[in-house]
PyMOL CGO cylinders between C-alpha atoms (Angstrom):
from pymol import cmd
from pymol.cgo import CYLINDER

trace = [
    CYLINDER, 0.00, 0.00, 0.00, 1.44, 3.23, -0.95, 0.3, 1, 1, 1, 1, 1, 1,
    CYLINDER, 1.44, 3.23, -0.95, 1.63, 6.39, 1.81, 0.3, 1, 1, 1, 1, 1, 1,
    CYLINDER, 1.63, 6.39, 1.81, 1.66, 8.91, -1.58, 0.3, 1, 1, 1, 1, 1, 1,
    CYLINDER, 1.66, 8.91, -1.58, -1.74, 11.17, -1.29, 0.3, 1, 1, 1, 1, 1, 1,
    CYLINDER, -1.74, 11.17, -1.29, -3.88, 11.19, -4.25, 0.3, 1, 1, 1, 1, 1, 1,
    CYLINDER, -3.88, 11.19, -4.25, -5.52, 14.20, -5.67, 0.3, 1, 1, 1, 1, 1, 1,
    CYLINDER, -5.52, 14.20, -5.67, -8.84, 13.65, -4.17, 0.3, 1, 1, 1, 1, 1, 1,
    CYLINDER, -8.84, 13.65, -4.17, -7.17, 12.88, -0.61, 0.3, 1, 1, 1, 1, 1, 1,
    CYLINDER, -7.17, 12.88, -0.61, -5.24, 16.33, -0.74, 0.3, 1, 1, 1, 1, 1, 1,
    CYLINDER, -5.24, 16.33, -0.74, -8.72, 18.31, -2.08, 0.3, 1, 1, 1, 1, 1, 1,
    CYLINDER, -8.72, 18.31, -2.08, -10.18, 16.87, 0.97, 0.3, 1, 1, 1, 1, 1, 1,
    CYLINDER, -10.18, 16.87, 0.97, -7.31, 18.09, 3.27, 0.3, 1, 1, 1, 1, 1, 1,
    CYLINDER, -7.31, 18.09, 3.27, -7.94, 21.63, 1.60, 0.3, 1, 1, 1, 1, 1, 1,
    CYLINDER, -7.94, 21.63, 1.60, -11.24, 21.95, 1.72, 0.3, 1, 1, 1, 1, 1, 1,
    CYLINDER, -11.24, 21.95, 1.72, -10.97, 21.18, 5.17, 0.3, 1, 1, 1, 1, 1, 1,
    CYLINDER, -10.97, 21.18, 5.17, -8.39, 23.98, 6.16, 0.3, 1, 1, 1, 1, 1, 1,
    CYLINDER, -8.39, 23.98, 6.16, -10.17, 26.16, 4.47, 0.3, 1, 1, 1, 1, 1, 1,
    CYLINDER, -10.17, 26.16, 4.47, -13.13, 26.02, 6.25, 0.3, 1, 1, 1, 1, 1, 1,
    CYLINDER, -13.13, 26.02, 6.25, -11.30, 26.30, 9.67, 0.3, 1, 1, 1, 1, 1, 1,
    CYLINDER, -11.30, 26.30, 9.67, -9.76, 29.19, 8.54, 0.3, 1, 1, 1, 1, 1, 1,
    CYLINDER, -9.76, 29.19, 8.54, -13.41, 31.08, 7.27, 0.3, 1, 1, 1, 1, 1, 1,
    CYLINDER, -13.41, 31.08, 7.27, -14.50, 29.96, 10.54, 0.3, 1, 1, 1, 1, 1, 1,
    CYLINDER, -14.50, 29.96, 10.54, -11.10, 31.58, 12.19, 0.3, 1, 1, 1, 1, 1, 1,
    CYLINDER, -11.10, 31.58, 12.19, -11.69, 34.84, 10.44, 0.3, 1, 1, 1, 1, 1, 1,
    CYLINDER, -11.69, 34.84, 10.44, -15.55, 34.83, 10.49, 0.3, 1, 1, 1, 1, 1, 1,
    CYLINDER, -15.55, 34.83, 10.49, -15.61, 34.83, 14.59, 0.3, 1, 1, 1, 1, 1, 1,
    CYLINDER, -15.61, 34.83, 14.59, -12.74, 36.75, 14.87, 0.3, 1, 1, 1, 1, 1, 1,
    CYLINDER, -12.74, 36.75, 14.87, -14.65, 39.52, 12.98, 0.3, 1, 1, 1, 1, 1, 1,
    CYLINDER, -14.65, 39.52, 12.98, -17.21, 39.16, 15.05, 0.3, 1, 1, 1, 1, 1, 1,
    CYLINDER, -17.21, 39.16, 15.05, -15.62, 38.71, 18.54, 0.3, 1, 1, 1, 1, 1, 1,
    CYLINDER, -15.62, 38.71, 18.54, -13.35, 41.77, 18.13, 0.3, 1, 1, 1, 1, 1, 1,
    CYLINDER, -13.35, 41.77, 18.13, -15.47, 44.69, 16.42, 0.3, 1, 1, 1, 1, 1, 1,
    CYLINDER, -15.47, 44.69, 16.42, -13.85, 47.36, 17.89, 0.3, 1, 1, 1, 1, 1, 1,
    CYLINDER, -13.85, 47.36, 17.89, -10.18, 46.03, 17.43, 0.3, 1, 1, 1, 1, 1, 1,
    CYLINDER, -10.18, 46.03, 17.43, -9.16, 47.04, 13.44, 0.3, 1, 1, 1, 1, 1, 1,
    CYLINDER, -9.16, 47.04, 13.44, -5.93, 44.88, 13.26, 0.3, 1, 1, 1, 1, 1, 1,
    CYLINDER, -5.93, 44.88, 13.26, -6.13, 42.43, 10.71, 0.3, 1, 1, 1, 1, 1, 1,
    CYLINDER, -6.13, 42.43, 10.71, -4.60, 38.78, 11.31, 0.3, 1, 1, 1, 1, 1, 1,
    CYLINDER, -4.60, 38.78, 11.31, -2.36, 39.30, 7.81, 0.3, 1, 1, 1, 1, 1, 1,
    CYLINDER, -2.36, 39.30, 7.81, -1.67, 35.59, 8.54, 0.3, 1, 1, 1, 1, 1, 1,
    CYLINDER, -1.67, 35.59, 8.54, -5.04, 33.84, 8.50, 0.3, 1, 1, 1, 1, 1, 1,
    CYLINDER, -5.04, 33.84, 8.50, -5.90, 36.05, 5.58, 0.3, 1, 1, 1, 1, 1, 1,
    CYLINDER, -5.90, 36.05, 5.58, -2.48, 34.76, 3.31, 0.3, 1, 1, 1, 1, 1, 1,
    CYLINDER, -2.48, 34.76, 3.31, -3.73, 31.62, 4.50, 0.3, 1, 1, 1, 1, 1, 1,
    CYLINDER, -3.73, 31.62, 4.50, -7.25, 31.72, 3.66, 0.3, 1, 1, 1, 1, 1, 1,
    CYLINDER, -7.25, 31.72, 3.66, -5.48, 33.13, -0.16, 0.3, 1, 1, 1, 1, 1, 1,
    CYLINDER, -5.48, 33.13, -0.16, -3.53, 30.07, -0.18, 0.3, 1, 1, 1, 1, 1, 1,
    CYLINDER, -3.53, 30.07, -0.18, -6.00, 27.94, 0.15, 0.3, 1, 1, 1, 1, 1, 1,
    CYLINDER, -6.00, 27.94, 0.15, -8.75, 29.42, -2.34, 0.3, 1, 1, 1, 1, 1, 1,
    CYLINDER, -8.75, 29.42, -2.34, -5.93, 30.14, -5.00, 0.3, 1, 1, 1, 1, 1, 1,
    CYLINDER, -5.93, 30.14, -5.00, -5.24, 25.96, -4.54, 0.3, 1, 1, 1, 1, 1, 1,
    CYLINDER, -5.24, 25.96, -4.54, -8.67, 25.04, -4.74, 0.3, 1, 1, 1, 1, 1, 1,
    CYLINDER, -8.67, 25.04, -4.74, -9.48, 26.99, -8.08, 0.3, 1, 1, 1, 1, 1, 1,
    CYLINDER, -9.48, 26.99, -8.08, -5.89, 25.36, -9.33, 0.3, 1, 1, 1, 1, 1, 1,
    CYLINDER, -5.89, 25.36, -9.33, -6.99, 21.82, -8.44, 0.3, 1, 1, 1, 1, 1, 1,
    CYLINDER, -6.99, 21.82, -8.44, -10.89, 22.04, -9.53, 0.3, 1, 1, 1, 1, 1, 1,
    CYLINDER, -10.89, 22.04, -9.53, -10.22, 24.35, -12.77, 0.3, 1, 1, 1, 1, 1, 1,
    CYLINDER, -10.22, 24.35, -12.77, -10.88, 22.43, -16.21, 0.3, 1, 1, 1, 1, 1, 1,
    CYLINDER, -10.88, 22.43, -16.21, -9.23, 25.62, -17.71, 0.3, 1, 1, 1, 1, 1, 1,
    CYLINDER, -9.23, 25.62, -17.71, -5.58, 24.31, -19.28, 0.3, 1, 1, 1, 1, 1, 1,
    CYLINDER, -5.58, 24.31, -19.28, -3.88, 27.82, -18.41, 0.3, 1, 1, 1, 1, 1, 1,
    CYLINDER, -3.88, 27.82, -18.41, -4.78, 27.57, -15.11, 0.3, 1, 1, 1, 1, 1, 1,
    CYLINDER, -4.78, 27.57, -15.11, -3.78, 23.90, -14.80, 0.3, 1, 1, 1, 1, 1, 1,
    CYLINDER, -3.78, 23.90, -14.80, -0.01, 25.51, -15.95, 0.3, 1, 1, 1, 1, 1, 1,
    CYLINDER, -0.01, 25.51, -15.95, 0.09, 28.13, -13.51, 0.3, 1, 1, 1, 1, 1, 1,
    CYLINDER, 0.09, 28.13, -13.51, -0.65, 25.35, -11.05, 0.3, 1, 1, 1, 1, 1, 1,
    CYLINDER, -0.65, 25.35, -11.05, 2.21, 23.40, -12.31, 0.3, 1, 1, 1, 1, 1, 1,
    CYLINDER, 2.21, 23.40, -12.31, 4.56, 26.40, -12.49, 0.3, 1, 1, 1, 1, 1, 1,
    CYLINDER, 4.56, 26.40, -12.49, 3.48, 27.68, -8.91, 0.3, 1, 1, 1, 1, 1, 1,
    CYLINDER, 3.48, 27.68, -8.91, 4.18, 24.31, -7.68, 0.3, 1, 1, 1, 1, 1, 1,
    CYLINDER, 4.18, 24.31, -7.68, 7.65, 24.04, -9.30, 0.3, 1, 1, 1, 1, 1, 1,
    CYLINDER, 7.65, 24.04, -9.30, 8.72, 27.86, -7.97, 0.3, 1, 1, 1, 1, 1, 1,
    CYLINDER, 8.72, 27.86, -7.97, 7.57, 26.47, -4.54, 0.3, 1, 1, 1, 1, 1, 1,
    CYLINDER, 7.57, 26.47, -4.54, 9.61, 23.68, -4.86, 0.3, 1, 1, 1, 1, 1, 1,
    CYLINDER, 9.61, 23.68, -4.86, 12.56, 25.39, -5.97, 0.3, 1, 1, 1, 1, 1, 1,
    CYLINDER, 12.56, 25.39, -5.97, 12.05, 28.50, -3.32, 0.3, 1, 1, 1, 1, 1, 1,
    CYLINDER, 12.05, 28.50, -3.32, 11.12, 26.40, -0.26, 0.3, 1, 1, 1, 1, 1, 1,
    CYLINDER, 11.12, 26.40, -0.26, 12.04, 23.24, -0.64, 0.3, 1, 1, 1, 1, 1, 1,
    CYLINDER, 12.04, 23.24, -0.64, 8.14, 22.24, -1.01, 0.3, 1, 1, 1, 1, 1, 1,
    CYLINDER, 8.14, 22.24, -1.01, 7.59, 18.90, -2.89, 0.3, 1, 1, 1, 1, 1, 1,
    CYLINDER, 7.59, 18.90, -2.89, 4.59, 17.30, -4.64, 0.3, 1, 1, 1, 1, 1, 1,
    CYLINDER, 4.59, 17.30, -4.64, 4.91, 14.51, -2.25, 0.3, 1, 1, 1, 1, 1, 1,
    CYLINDER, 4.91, 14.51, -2.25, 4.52, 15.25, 1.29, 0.3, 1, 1, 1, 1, 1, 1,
]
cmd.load_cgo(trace, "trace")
């Protein structure tokens, strides 16, 4: 049996994440009105997160490039790999 992910496992993963993080900002917002700081983090992560969801559910060949190219850059710059 191999431990390598498959696409559907890591859309699952994502879509996961990215709901904790809505629900992260979401009561933030609402738990701190009056505070105006902005949690740059959650937001780059919540961008993250939506950018690789349109990547991985977008039938649109450019878009499956940028994918591919955004995934290589990451791997170069970061030491990221498509296997985890």
């Amino acid at each position: 049996m191999s431990n390598d992910l498959q696409l559907s496992d890591i859309k699952v993963i994502v879509e996961n994440e990215l709901n904790v993080l809505k629900r992260q900002l979401l009561e933030q917002s609402s738990n701190d009105r009056i505070n105006t700081s902005i949690n740059y983090k959650a937001v780059c992560q919540f961008l993250d997160y939506s950018i690789f969801e349109f990547v991985m559910t977008s039938q649109n060949p450019e878009v499956k490039v940028f994918g591919q190219k955004l995934m290589r850059e990451l791997s170069q710059k970061f030491g990221i790999t498509e296997r985890l």
